[in-house]
C-alpha positions in Angstrom: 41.8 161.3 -13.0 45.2 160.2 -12.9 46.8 160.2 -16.1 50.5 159.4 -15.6 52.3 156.8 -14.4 53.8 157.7 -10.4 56.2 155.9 -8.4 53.3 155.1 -6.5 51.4 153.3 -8.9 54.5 151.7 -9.8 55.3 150.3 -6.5 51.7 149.2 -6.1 51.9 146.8 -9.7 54.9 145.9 -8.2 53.1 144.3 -5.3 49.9 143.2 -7.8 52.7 141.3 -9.5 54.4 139.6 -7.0 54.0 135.7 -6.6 52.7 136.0 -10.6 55.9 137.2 -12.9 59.7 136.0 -12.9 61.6 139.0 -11.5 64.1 138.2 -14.5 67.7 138.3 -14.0 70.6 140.9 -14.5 72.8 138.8 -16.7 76.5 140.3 -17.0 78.1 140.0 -19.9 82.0 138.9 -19.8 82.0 139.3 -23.9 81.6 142.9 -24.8 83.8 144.9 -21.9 82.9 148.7 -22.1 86.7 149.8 -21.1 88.1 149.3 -17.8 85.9 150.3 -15.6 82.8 150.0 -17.3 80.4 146.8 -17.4 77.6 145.9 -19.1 74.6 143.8 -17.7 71.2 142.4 -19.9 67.9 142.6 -18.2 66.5 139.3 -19.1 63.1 140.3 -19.8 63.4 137.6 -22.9 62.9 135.0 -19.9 59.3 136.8 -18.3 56.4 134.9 -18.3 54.9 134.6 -22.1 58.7 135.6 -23.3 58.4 139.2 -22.9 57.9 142.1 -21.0 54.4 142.8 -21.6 53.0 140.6 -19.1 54.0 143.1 -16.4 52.0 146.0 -18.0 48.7 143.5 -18.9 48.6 141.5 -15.9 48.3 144.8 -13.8 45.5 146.3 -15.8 43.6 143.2 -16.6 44.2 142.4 -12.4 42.2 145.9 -11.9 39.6 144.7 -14.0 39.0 141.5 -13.1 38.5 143.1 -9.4 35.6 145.0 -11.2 33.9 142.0 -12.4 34.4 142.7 -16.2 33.8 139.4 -18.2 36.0 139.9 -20.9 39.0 141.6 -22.8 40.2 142.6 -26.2 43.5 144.1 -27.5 45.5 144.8 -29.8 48.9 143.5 -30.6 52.0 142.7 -32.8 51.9 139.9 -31.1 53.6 140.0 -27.6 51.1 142.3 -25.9 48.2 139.8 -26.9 50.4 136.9 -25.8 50.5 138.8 -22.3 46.7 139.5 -22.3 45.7 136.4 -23.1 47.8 135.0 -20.3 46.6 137.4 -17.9 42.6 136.8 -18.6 43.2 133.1 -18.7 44.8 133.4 -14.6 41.7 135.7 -14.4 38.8 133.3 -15.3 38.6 135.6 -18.3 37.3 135.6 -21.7 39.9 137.5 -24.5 40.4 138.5 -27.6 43.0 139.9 -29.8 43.9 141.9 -32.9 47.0 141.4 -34.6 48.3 142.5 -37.9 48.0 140.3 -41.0 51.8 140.2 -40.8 52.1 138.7 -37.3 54.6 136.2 -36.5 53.1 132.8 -36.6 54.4 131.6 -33.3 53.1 134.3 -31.3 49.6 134.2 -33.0 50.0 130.3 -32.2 50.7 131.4 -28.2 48.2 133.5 -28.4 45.7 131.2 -29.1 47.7 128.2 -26.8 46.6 130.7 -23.8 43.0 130.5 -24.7 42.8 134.3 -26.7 40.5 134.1 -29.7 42.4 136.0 -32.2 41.7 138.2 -35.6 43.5 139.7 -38.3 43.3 143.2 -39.0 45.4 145.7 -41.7 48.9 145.8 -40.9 49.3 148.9 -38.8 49.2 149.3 -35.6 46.0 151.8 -36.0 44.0 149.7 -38.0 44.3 146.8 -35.3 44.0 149.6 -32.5 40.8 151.0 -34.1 39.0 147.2 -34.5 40.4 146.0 -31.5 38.4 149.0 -29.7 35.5 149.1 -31.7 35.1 144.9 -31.0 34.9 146.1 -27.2 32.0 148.7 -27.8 30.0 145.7 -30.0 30.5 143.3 -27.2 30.9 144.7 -23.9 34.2 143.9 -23.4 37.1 146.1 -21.2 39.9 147.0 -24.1 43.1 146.7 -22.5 45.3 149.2 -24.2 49.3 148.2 -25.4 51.1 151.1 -23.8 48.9 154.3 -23.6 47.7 153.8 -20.2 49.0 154.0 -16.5 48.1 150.8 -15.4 50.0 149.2 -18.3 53.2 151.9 -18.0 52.9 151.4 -14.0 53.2 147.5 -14.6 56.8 148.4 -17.2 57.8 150.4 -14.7 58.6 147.6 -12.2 61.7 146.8 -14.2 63.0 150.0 -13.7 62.5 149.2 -9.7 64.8 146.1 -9.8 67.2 147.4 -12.1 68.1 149.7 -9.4 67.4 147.4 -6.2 69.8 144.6 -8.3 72.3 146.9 -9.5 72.4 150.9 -7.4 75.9 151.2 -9.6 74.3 151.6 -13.1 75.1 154.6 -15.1 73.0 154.2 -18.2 70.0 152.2 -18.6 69.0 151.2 -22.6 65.0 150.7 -23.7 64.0 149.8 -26.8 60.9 152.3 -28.3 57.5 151.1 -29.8 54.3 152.6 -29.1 56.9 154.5 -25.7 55.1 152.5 -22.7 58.0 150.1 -21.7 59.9 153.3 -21.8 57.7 155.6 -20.0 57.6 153.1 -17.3 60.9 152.5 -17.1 62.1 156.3 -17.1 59.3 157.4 -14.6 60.5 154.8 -11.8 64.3 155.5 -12.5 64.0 159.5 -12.5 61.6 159.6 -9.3 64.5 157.5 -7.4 68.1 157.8 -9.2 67.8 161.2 -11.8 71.5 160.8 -12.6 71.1 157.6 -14.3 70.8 158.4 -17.8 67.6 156.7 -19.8 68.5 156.2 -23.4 65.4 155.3 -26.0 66.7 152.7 -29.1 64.5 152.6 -32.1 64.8 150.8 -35.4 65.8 153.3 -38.1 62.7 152.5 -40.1 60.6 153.0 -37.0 61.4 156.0 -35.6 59.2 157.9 -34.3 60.5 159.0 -31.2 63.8 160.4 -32.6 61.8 162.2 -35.4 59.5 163.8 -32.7 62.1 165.0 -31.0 63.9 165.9 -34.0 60.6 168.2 -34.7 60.0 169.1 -31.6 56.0 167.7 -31.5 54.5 164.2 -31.6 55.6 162.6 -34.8 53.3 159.8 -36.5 55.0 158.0 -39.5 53.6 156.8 -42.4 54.8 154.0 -42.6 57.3 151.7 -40.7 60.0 149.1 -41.9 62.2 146.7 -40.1 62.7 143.1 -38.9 61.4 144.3 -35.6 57.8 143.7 -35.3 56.9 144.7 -31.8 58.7 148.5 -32.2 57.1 148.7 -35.5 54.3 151.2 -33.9 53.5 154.1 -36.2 53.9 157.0 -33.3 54.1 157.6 -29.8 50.6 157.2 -27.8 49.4 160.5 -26.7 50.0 159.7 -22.8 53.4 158.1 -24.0 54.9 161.0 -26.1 55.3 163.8 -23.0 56.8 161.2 -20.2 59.4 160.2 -23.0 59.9 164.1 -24.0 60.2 165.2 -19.9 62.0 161.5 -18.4 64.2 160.2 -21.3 67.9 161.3 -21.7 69.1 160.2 -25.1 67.1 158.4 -28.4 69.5 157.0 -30.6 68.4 154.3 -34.0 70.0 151.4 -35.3 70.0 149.7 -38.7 68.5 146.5 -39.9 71.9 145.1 -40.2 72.5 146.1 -36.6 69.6 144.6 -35.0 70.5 141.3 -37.2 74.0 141.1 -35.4 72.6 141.8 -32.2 70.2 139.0 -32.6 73.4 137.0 -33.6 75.7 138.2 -31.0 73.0 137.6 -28.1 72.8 134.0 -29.6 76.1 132.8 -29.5 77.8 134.5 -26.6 75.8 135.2 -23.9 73.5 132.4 -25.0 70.2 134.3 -25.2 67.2 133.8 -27.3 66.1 137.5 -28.0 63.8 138.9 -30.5 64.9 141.2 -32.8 62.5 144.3 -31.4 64.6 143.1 -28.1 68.0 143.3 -29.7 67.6 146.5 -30.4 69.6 147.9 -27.5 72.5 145.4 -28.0 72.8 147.1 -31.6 72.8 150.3 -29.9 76.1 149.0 -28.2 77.4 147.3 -31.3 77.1 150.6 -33.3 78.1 153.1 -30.8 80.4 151.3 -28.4 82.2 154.6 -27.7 78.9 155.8 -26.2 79.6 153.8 -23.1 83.0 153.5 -22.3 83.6 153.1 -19.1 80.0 152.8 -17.3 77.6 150.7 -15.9 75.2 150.0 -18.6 72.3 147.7 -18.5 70.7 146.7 -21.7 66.6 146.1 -21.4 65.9 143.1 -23.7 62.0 143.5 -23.7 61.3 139.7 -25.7 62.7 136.5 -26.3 59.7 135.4 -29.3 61.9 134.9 -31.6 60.0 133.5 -34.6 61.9 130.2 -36.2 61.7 131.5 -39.6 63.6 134.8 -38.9 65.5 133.3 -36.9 66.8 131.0 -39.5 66.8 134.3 -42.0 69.4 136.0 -39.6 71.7 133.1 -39.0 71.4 132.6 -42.8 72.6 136.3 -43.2 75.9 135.8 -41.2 
C-alpha cells in the first residue's frame, strides 16, 4: 500500500486536475526587491478555485472516489478544506458533509454550504472535528476525505510544486506555509524528486508551531493548544504520514508573530493588490521579518488562500 506521496502520483493529479483548477499565476513583485540580484515572485494560490489551495488535494481524492461509485463524503475543516470538498463532491454528483470548529469563519462556513456541503459544528480543535468528522462516515457510509494525511490529498498539493518549477526553473528558495504539513509535504516531495538544490522552507504562526517544536525535539510534536489570527495553520500537530516527508524533504522552518502575519496581510493588500488570508500571509511575514534570509535569490512565496473573512479583515486594517 502506498503510503507517500511520489512524483508519480503527483504527475498523475496533475493530469486528474487539468481542465478542472486555475493553474494560478507567479505574480512578481516589483515592491519588496531582495538585493540586486535577487527577486521575489507570489504563487497566487489565493486566486484557485474556492480561494485556496485545497481544491487541488480534494478534488484528486474525492475524483478517485467517485470513480468507485461512493455516494457521499464527509470532512473535516477550518474551513478551506471543506470549501474544496464540497466543491469537488458537488462536480461529482456527490452528497457532502463537513466538520468545522465552532470558531470557523463565517464566510467560509457560508461557502461551504453555497456549494451544497451540509455542515456541523464541532469543539474547536482540529481533533475534536477530525474524530466526528470520521466517526459521521462509519454511522453513515460515507468515504471520509482526510485534510492533509493522505497521498491522494498531498499528491494533489504537490502539483504546485510542478509549476513553480515549469514557470520559474531559476528559483532558489520556495516558502510554504505549515498546518496539519500536507500542502508542504506535497510541495517538497515534487521539488526534491526534480530540483534538490532548491531550498524548501516551512513558515508557521508562532502560536502554532508544531513543526518547528518537532524538530526542535527531534519527534512528532502535538500542542496543546494553538493561538493566532491564522485559522487554517492552527492544526494542533503534524499528521502521522505528514511529520516524516517534512523531517526527510523540508530545508528550513522558521515562525512568525501575530503582528507579522497582520502586516503581511496589509502589505499583500495594498501593493501587490492581493486578497490573502492571514494563514496565507504567513510566508510574506517570513520575508517581512527576516529579509536578510533572502538576499539575493529567487524566492517564491506560496500564498495557500485568499478567504479572507470581512471581519478580520476590517480588524487588521483597523490595527495599522
Amino acid at each position: 500500500m502506498i503510503d507517500t506521496p511520489s512524483l508519480s502520483t503527483i504527475c498523475e493529479a496533475k493530469y486528474r486536475l487539468l481542465g478542472v483548477i486555475h493553474r494560478t499565476p507567479l505574480v512578481t513583485s516589483h515592491s519588496f526587491p531582495l538585493g540586486s540580484h535577487g527577486e521575489l515572485r507570489f504563487k497566487a494560490e489565493n486566486l484557485q478555485v474556492t480561494g485556496a489551495f485545497k481544491i487541488r488535494g480534494a478534488f484528486n481524492k474525492v475524483a478517485q472516489l467517485a470513480a468507485q461509485a461512493n455516494s457521499g463524503v464527509v470532512t473535516a475543516s477550518s474551513g478551506n478544506h471543506g470549501q474544496a470538498v464540497a466543491w469537488a463532491a458537488r462536480y461529482h454528483h456527490m452528497s457532502a458533509h463537513v466538520v468545522v470548529p465552532l470558531t470557523a469563519p463565517k464566510s467560509k462556513v457560508a461557502a461551504a454550504k453555497a456549494y451544497g456541503a451540509t455542515v456541523e459544528y464541532c469543539g474547536t480543535t482540529s481533533q475534536e472535528r477530525l474524530d466526528r468528522a470520521q466517526e459521521f462516515a462509519q454511522d453513515r457510509g460515507y468515504q471520509f476525505v482526510p485534510p492533509y494525511d493522505d497521498v491522494s490529498v498531498m499528491s494533489g498539493q504537490g502539483t504546485i510544486g510542478l509549476e513553480i518549477i515549469e514557470d520559474w526553473p531559476e528559483v532558489d528558495m520556495v516558502l510554504v506555509p505549515i498546518g496539519g504539513g500536507g500542502l508542504i509535504s506535497g510541495i517538497a516531495t515534487a521539488i526534491k524528486s526534480i530540483r534538490p538544490d532548491i531550498a524548501v522552507v516551512g513558515i508557521e504562526a508562532m502560536g502554532a508551531a508544531k513543526a518547528w517544536q518537532s524538530r526542535q525535539q527531534g519527534f512528532r510534536v502535538v500542542l496543546d493548544h494553538t493561538d493566532t489570527i491564522a485559522d487554517g495553520i492552527k492544526t494542533l500537530g503534524l499528521g502521522l504520514m505528514t511529520y516524516p516527508i517534512v523531517e526527510k524533504n523540508v530545508d528550513r522552518l522558521l515562525t512568525v508573530s501575530e503582528e507579522s502575519i497582520a502586516e503581511a496581510v496589509r502589505w499583500l493588500l495594498t501593493r501587490p493588490k492581493l486578497v490573502v488570508e492571514p494563514s496565507g500571509a504567513t510566508t510574506m511575514a517570513a520575508i517581512l521579518s527576516y529579509p536578510e534570509m533572502f538576499q539575493d535569490k529567487n524566492v517564491v512565496a506560496v500564498l495557500s488562500g485568499g478567504n479572507l473573512d470581512p471581519e478580520v479583515l476590517s480588524a487588521i486594517l483597523s490595527e495599522s
